[in-house]
C-alpha positions in Angstrom: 33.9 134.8 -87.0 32.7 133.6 -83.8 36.6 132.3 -83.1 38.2 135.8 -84.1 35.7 138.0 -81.6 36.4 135.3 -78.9 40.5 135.7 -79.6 40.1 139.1 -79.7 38.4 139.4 -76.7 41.1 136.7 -74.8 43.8 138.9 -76.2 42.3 142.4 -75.1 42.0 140.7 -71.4 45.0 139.5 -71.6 46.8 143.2 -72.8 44.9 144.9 -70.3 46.0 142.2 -67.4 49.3 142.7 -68.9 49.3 146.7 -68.7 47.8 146.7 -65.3 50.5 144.5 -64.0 53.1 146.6 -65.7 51.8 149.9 -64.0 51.5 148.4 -60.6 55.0 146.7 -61.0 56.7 149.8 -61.8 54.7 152.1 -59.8 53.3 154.4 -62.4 50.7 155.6 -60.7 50.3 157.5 -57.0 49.0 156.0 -53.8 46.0 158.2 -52.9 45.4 158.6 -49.2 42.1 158.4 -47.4 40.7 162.1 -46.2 38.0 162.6 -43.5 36.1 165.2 -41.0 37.6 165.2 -37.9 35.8 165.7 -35.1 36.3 169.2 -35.2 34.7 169.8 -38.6 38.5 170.1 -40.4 38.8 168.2 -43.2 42.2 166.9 -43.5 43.4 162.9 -43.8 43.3 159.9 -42.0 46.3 159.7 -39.7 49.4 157.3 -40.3 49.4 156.9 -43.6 52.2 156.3 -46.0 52.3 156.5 -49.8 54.2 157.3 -53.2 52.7 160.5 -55.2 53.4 160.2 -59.1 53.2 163.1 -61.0 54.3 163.9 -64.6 54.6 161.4 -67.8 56.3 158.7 -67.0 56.8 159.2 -63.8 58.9 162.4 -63.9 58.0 162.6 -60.4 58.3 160.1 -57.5 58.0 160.8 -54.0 57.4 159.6 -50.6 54.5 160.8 -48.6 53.9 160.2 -44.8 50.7 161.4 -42.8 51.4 162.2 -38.7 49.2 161.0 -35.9 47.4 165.1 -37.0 46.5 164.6 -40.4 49.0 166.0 -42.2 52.3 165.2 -44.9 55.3 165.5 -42.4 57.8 163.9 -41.3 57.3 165.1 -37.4 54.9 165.2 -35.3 53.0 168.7 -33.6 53.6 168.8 -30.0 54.2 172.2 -29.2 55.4 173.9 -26.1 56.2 177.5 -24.3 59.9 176.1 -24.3 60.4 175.9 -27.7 60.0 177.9 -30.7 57.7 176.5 -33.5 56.4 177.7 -37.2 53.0 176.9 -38.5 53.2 176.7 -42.2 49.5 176.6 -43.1 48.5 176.4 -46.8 47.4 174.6 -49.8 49.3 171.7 -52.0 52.2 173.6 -52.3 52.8 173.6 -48.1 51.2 170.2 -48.3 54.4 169.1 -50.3 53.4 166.0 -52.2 55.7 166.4 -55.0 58.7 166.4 -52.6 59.9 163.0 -50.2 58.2 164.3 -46.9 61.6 164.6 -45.2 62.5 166.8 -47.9 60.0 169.0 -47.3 60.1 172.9 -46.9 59.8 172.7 -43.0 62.6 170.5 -42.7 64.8 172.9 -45.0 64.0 175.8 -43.0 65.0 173.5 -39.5 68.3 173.3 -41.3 68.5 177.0 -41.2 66.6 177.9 -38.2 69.0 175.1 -35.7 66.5 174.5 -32.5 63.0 175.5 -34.5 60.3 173.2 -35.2 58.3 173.5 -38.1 54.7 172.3 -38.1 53.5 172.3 -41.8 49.8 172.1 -42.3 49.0 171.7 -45.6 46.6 169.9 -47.8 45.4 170.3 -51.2 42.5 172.7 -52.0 42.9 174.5 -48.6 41.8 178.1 -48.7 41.8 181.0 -46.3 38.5 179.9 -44.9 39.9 176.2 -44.2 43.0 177.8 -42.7 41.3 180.3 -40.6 38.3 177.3 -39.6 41.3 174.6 -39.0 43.7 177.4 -36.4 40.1 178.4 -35.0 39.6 174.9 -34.0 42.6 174.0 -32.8 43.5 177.3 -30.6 45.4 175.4 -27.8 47.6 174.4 -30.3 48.1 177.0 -32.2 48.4 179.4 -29.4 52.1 178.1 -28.3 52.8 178.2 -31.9 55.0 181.5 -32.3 55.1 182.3 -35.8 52.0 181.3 -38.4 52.9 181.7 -42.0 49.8 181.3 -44.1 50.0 180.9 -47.9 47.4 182.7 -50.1 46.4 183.0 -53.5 44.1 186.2 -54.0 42.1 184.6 -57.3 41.7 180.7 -55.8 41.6 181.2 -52.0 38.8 184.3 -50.9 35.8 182.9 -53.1 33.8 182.2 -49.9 32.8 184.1 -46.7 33.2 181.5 -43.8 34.0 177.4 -43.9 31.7 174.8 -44.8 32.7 171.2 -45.8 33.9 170.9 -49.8 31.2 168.0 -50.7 33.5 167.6 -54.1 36.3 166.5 -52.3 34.5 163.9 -50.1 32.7 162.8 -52.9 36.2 160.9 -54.0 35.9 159.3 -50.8 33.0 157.4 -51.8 33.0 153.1 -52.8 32.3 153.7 -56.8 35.3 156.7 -56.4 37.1 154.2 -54.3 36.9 150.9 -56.3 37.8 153.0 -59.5 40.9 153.9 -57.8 42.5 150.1 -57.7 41.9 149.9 -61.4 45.7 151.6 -62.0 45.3 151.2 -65.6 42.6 153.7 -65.0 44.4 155.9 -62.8 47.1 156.4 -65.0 45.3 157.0 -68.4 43.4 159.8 -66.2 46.3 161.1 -64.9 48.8 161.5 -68.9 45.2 163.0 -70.0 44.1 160.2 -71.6 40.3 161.0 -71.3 40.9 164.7 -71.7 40.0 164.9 -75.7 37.4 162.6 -75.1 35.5 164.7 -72.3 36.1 168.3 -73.5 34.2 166.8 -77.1 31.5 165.7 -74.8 31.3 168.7 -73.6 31.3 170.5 -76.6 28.5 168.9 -78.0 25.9 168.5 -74.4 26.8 172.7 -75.1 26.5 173.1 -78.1 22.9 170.7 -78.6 22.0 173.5 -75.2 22.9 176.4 -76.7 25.6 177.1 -74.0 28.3 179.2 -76.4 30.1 181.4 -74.2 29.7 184.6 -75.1 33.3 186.4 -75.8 33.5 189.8 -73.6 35.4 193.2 -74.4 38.3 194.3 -72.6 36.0 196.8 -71.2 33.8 194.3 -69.5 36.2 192.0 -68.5 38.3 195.1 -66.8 34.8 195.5 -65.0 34.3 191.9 -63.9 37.8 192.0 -62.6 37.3 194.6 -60.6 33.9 193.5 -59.3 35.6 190.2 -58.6 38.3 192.3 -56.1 35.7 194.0 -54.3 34.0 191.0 -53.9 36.8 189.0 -52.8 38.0 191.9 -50.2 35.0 191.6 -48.5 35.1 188.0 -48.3 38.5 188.4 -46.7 37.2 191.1 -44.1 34.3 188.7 -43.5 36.4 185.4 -42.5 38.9 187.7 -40.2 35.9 189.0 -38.7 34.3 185.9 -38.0 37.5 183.9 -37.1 39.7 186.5 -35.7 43.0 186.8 -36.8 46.2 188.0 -34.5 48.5 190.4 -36.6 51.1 190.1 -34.3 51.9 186.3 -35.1 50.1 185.5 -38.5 52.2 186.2 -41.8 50.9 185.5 -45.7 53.1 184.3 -48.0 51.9 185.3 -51.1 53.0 186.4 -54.8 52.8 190.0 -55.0 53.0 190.1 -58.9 50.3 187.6 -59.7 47.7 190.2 -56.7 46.1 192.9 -57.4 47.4 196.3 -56.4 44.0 197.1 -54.8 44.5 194.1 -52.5 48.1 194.5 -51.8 47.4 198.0 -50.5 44.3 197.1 -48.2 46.9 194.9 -46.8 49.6 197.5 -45.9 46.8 200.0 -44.5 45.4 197.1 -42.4 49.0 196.5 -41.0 48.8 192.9 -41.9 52.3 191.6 -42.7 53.1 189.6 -45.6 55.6 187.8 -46.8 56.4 188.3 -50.8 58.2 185.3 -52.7 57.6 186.7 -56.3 61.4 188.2 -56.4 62.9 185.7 -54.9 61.9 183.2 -57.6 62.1 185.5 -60.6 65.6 186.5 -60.0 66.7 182.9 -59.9 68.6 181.9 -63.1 67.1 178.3 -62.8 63.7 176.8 -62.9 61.6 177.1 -59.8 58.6 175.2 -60.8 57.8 171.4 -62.0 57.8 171.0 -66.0 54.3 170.3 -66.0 52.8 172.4 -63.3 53.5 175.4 -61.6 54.3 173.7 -58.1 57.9 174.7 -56.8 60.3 172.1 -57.5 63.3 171.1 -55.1 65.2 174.6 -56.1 61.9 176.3 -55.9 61.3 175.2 -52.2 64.8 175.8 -51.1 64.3 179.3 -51.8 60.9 179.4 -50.2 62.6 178.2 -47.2 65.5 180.5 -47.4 63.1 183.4 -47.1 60.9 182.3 -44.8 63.9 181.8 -43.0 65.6 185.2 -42.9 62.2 186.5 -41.8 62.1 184.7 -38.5 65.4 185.2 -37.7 64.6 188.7 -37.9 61.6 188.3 -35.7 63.6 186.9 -33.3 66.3 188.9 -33.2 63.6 191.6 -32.3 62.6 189.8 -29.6 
């Protein structure tokens, strides 16, 4: 008996060591960059890096990353001028562009539109509109030879707080234990198919149920009301950061998806004069898909439309000018 549990054991090693090997061989699994504070309180990552991000089963997506002497995935660096004419795209993981070869990315599509413009792309996972807002407050010698700012938001992710403050979640995956966990790729990769999904939401399940934590189900009537509570809520959060960070209307332009905002919000925007930048249309009329297969970030076709329209707006700003 003794000899089976000690071949079993060899053998499990063994797999595992065989698996690992496998994984790391055939690159299964992303590279995860290292993120910081920079002395300037903006969280962001640690310059001049370079990495693979592997999303999907199997990796159904494989791309390149590169972080500039700034902190940020592109493939140029931001040194702007009064000479030249630059876009900020500032935003979350979908301007951040991980699931697209870095000199792929949206900027670079709209240089190929826009011949002579630079495009500074400023994105990075989680960002909201009070990281955005802290990050161009920060940096206002930069930002201020900048000529066109193009700031993605998300009414129901990105207006849940009233001024910046470090995310302590995200830096907690900074830590040694978060860091050490990360060179087991075997481990990476189960996480990332799901692997440990059933197992955790059972947990969870039974730590609520032994607590007596069952979610009560609401009417439409309530939920209508939380909903709306939620808008107001969120309105003022927005008046509160522009208040507190400033905000010039003349420059600064949301992309956003008008079908997916609420009317309420869409309208305080149009009696506030700030300009916006609508992408829903553009993606719905396309007859092919826009989005990943297993998320909703914008594929390759996604973000050449994305770029196409941001595209035609400048060139309308500057034929204006």
């Amino acid at each position: 008996m003794k000899k089976l549990f000690f071949k079993i054991l060899i053998y499990s090693v063994l797999i595992l060591i065989l698996l690992e090997s496998l994984i790391r061989v055939f690159h299964l699994t992303k590279d995860y960059p290292v993120r910081y504070i920079d002395e300037f309180g903006v969280e962001k990552w640690v310059p001049n890096q370079n990495g693979f991000s592997v999303t999907g089963n199997r990796r159904q997506n494989f791309s390149e990353y590169h972080i500039n002497n700034f902190g940020y995935n592109s493939y140029r660096e931001f040194k702007p001028t009064k000479d030249k004419i630059e876009i900020a795209l500032v935003g979350d993981s979908f301007i951040e562009g991980f699931h697209q070869n870095y000199y792929n990315s949206i900027g670079k599509k709209i240089e190929k539109e826009l011949n002579g413009v630079e495009v500074y792309e400023y994105g990075y996972a989680g960002y909201d509109l009070a990281d955005q807002l802290h990050l161009i407050n920060q940096y206002k010698n930069q930002f201020e030879l900048i000529d066109y700012v193009i700031l993605g938001l998300k009414f129901e992710n990105d207006l849940t707080r009233v001024e910046y403050n470090v995310v302590q979640e995200r830096l907690v995956l900074e830590s040694p234990m978060y860091k050490a966990l990360r060179q087991i790729k075997l481990l990476v990769y189960l996480r990332n198919i799901g692997a440990f999904d059933a197992p955790r939401e059972l947990v969870w399940k039974l730590l609520s149920e032994g607590g007596n934590h069952q979610q009560q189900k609401l009417t439409k009537i309530e939920e209508e009301k939380l909903q709306r509570e939620r808008e107001i809520k969120y309105i003022k959060n927005f008046e509160s950061l522009i208040n507190r960070y400033g905000f010039n209307k003349s420059k600064f332009t949301f992309l956003i998806d008008v079908s997916s905002s609420p009317t309420v919000f869409v309208n305080y925007l149009n009696d506030y004069d700030f300009k916006y930048l609508d992408f829903s249309e553009t993606l719905k009329q396309s007859k092919r898909p826009t989005t990943l297969i297993y998320d909703m970030h914008w594929n390759n076709h996604g973000r050449d439309l994305i770029a196409k329209l941001i595209s035609k707006y400048i060139q309308k700003g500057l034929k204006h000018e």
